[in-house]
N, C-alpha and C positions, 0 to 999 in steps of 0.2 A: 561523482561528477556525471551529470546528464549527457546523453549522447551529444546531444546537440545543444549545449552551455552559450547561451551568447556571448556570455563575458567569456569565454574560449577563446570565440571569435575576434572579441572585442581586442585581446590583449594580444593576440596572433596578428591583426591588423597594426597594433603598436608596435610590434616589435622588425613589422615590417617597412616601417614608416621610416623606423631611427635606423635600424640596418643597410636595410635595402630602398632607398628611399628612390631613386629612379626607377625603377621600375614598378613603383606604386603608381594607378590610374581611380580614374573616381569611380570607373564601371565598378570596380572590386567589392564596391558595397551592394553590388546584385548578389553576390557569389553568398555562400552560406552552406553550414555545415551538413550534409544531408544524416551521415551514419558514421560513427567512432567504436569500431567495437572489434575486435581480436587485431589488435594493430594497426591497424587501415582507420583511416580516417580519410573518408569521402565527403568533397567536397563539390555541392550541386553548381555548374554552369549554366546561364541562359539560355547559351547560344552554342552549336558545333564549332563554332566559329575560338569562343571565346575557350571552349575545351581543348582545344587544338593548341593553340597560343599557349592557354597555362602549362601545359604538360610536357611543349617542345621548350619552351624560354623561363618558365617559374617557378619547374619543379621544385630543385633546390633550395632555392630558398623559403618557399613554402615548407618543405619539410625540417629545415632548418628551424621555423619560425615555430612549428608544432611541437619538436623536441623539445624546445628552450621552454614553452609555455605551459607544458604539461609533464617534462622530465619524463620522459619515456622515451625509448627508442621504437618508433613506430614510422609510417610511410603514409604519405599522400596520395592520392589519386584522384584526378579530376572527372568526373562524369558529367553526360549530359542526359537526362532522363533516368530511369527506375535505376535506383540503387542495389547492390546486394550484401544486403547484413550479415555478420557473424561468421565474416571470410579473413581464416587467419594467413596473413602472408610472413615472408620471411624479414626480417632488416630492411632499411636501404641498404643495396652494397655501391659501388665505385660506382659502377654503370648504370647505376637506375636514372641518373641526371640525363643519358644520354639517347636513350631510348628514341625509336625512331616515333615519330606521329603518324598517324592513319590519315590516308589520304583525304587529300580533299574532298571525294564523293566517295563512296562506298565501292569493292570491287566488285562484287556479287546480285548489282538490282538491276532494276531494270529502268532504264533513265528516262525520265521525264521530257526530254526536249526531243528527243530523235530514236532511230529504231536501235533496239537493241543491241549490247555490248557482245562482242565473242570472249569465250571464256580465254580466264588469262593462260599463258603459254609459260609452260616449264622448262627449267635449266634441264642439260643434258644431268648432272647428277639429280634430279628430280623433287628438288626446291622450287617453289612457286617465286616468279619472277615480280616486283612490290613495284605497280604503277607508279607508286610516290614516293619511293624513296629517296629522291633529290629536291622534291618539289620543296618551292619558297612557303615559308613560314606567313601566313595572313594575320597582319594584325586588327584587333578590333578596333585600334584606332583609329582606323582610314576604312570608315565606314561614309555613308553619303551624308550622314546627317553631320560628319565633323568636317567634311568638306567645304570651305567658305570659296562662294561663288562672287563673279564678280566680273566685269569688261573683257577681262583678260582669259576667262574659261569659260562662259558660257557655253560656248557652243558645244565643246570638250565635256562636259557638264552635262549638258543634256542629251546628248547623243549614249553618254554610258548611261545613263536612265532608261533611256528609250532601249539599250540592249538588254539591260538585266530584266526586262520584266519581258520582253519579246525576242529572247537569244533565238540566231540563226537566221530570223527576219525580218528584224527592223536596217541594222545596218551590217552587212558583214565583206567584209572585214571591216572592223574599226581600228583605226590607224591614228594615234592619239603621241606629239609629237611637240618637241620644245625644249628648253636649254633645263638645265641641270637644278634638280631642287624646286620646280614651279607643280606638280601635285602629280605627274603621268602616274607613279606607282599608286597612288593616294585612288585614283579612278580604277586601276584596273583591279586594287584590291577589293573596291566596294562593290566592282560589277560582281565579283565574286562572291561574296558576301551576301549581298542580295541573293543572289541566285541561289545560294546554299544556304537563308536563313528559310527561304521560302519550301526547299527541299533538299536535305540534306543528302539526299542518294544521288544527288548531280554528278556527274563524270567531269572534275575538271581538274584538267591538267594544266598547273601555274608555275611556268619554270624560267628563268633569264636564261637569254642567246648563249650566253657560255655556256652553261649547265649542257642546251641542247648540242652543240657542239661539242661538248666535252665528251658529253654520251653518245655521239655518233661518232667519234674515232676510235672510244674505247668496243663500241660492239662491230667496227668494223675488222682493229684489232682480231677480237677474239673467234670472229665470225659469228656472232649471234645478231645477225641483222634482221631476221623475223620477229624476235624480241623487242627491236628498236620499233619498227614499224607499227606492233603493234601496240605499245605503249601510248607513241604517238599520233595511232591515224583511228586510233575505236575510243573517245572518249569522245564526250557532249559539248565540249568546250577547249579551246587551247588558247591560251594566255603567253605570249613571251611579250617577257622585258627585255629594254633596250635591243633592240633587233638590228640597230646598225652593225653592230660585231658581226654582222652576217658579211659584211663586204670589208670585214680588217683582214690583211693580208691574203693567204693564197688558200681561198674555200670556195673552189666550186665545186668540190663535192659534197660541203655543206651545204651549199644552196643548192645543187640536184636535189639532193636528198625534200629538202626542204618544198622547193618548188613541187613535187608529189607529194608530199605530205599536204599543202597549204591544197592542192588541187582535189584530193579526198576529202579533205574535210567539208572543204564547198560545196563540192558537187551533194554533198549525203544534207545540205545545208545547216550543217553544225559550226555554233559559231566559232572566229576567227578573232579577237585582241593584240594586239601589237602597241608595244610603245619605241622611242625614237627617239635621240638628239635632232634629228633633222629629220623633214618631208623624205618620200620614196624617192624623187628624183635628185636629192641631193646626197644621197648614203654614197660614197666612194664604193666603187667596183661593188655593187651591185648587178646584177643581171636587168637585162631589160626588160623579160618579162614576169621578175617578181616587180620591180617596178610599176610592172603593169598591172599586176594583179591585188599586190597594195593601194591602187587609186580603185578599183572598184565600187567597195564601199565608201565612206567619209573619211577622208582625211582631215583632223581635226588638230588646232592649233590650242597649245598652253602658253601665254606669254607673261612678262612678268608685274608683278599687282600693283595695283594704284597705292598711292598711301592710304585710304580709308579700307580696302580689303587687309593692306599688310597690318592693319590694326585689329580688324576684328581675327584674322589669322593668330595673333601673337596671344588675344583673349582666348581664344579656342584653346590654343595650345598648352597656357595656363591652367583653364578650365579642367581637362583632361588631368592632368597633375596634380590637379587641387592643390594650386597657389596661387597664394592673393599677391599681385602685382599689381600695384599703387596706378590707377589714369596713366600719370603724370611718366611713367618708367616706362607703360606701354607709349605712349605718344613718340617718347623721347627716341627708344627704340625704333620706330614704323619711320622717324625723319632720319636716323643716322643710316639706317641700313634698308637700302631700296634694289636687293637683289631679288631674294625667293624663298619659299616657303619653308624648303630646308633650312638656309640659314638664319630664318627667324625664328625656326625653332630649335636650332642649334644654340640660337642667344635664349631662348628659355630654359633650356638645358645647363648652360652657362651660368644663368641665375642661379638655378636651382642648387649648383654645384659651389660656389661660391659663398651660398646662404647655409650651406649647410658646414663649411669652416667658419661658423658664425658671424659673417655677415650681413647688416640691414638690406634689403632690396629695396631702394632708395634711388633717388637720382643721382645721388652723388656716385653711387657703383655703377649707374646705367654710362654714364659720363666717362668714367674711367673705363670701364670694357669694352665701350663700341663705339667711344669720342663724342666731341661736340653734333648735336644734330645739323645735318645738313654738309658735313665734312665728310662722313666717311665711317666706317668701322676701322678707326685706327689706325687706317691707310696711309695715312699721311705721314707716320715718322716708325712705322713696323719695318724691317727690311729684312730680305729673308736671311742675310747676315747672324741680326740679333736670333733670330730663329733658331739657326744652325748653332749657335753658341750655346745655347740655353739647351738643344735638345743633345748634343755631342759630347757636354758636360753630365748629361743626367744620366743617357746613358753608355757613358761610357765606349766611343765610339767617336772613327774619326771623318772627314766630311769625304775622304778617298772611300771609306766602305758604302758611307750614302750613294753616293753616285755612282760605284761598282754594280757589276749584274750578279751579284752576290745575291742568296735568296734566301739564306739561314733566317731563322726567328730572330737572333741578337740583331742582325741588319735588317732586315723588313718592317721589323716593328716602330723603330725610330723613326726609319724612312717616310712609313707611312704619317707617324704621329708630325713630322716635318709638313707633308704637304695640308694633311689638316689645319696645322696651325697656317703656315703660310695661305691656303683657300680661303681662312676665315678672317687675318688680318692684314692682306694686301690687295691690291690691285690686280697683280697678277694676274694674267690669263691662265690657265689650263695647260695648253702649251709649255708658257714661257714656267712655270712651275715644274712640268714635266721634263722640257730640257735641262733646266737646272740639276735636276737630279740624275744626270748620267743619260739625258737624253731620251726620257721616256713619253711615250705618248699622252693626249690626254686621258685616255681612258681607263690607262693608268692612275693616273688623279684619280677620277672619277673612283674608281673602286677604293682606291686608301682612303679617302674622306669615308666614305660609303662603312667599309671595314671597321673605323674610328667611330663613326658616330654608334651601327652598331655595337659596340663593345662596350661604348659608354652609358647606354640604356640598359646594359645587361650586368656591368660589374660596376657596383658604387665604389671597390678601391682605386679602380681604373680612371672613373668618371672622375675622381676628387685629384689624384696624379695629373690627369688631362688638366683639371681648374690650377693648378700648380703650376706647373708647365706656361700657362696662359696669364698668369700673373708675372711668373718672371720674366717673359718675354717684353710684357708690359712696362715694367720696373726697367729693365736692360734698355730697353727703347727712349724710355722717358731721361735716363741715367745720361745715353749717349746724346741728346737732344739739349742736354741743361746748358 
């Protein structure tokens, strides 16, 4: 067999299609074998971007997919640039799936936007401390060319154009801000993206307000607060998502902390990204002058799409997937469900998960999974009742553990898969979602959908259970209705 067999390729792509079929993208037909030789099978990426991604969310199943096709026990690696031939490694073992990914910019260069990094800081036992080791995973999907513009994001839109090609000067901070699912992570990933296709030695550190928070108690804990600082105050870029968590409950020593952080990176004019449920002056207990110092640069609004954007949105989305979805399904889809980006691609995910227990994506499935258009997804006869039925039956669980502050995997998993389904087929507010369940906030929600949907782009057994789940509730719904 040649190092580099296309039909290797070929049949490693099929086998990925039928297995692992959500997490197939159309980019994948860039990717190509570079070198196959003492075990190791290297596989060439375009982008740092897309090396990143395969290595933290693909590994497995790519290596899954190399086994099956060649009967060998051998290992994946994704590279981006010169390969190295005739390098024998060991097996996969348990842990190779889990492997941490290389930061977003490199630790050791010298960064392109602003004056040089200080070298990084070691643990008292004398391990070097890993800028990125928490940092959010970029996907190539939510790059700017898959981003559909439109009334509702222009401005949002071009203001992260105008930063990724002039970070630190055009707008800083950028402050990018809007309800749940309309593209804020989609923007901040591509500012990223950009900036790191153009130069991969970029310093950017890409973390959600929890992550930071989490990781300022724990180093306050330990006392390794020069660690924290430096992590977060000597990089070229800093990105948090959703930043209102800054003013959930009792964090003002999050937001000191924060407030000198946000103030060095300024002053050194390194850029600032922020994303939001709401503007600076509406974040609950917030400080007033981060407040103040979030309206600096552009405060920039995402609100939710016209019918003609949520159409070319649900194309894109397709598109990406490489599946053909009929006009007629998208149409039907862009009238019944006039929320946000997310859940229209939730409903393509939906398809896809549905098509693949064999059936047609046709109108007659668009009709039954997201209702008549112009009515609703479903909303009109789902209660979170039948919900609770459907998910307390499957698994095995009762509506007391739902709504307990119980936080085991057998209870958080349902839980979570509960307000997915309920987010995706009711009315329902966020809130009134979150109170149902033992009284929990929104943002709570927010993260179980979030949780859900991840998991459904990463395990196709998961994803086809979730389509299951979603049928019964269907069937339960229409049962109770007759």
């Amino acid at each position: 067999m040649s190092k580099t067999d296309p039909a290797l390729w070929r049949d490693m792509m099929a086998y990925l299609r039928q297995k692992h079929e959500p997490i197939c993208r159309q980019w994948f037909e860039e990717l190509r074998i570079a070198d196959f030789s003492g075990g190791l099978m290297q596989v060439q990426t375009s982008t740092p971007v897309q090396q990143n991604y395969l290595q933290k969310q693909c590994l497995h199943p790519f290596t899954e997919a190399a086994q099956d096709v060649t009967g060998q026990l051998i290992a994946v690696r994704f590279v981006n640039g010169p390969v190295a031939p005739n390098v024998r490694i060991p097996p996969p073992s348990a842990h190779t799936t889990h492997d941490q990914p290389h930061p977003l910019g490199q630790a050791h260069s010298h960064p392109p936007i602003r004056k040089p990094v200080r070298s990084v800081q070691l643990h008292a036992d004398g391990e070097s401390w890993n800028p990125g080791a928490d940092q959010m995973v970029l996907s190539p999907d939510y790059s700017f060319e898959n981003f559909i513009t439109g009334p509702n994001n222009q401005l949002a839109y071009a203001a992260s154009v105008a930063v990724s090609n002039q970070p630190g000067t055009a707008y800083n901070p950028l402050f990018i801000h809007g309800g749940v699912g309309l593209g804020k992570t989609h923007l901040l990933q591509a500012i990223c993206q950009q900036i790191l296709n153009r130069d991969p030695d970029t310093r950017i550190l890409y973390v959600s307000c929890d992550s930071f928070m989490n990781h300022f108690i724990q180093c306050v804990q330990s006392g390794q607060m020069s660690e924290f600082r430096n992590r977060y105050r000597h990089v070229d870029m800093l990105v948090i998502d959703d930043i209102h968590f800054l003013g959930a409950g009792e964090r003002e020593r999050s937001q000191e902390e924060f407030f000198h952080t946000f103030n060095e990176l300024y002053q050194s004019n390194r850029q600032i990204v922020l994303s939001s449920d709401a503007p600076p002056s509406e974040i609950p207990r917030l400080e007033e002058r981060l407040v103040s110092r979030f309206q600096w640069g552009l405060v920039a609004q995402v609100a939710k799409p016209s019918f003609e954007t949520r159409v070319a949105i649900l194309r894109a989305k397709a598109q990406i997937r490489g599946m053909v979805v009929p006009d007629e399904v998208i149409d039907h889809i862009a009238r019944a469900m006039d929320t946000n980006a997310r859940e229209l691609e939730g409903a393509i995910t939906n398809l896809q998960g549905h098509a693949s227990l064999g059936r047609a994506i046709d109108r007659g499935l668009a009709v039954e999974l997201f209702g008549e258009a112009g009515g609703g997804p479903r909303g009109n006869h789902v209660s979170l009742q039948h919900i609770i039925d459907v998910v307390t039956t499957s698994y095995n669980v009762r509506l007391a553990d739902l709504q307990s502050r119980r936080r085991h995997k057998s209870v958080t998993e349902p839980r979570q898969v509960c307000m997915w389904l309920a987010r995706k087929n009711t009315r329902f507010s966020l809130e009134e979602i979150g109170g149902h369940f033992g009284g929990r906030d929104h943002t709570t929600v927010m993260h179980s959908t979030k949780t859900v949907d991840q998991r459904r782009e990463q395990d196709p057994e998961y994803a086809r259970m979730i389509a299951r789940l979603d049928e019964q509730v269907l069937r339960t719904a229409n049962t109770a209705g007759a």
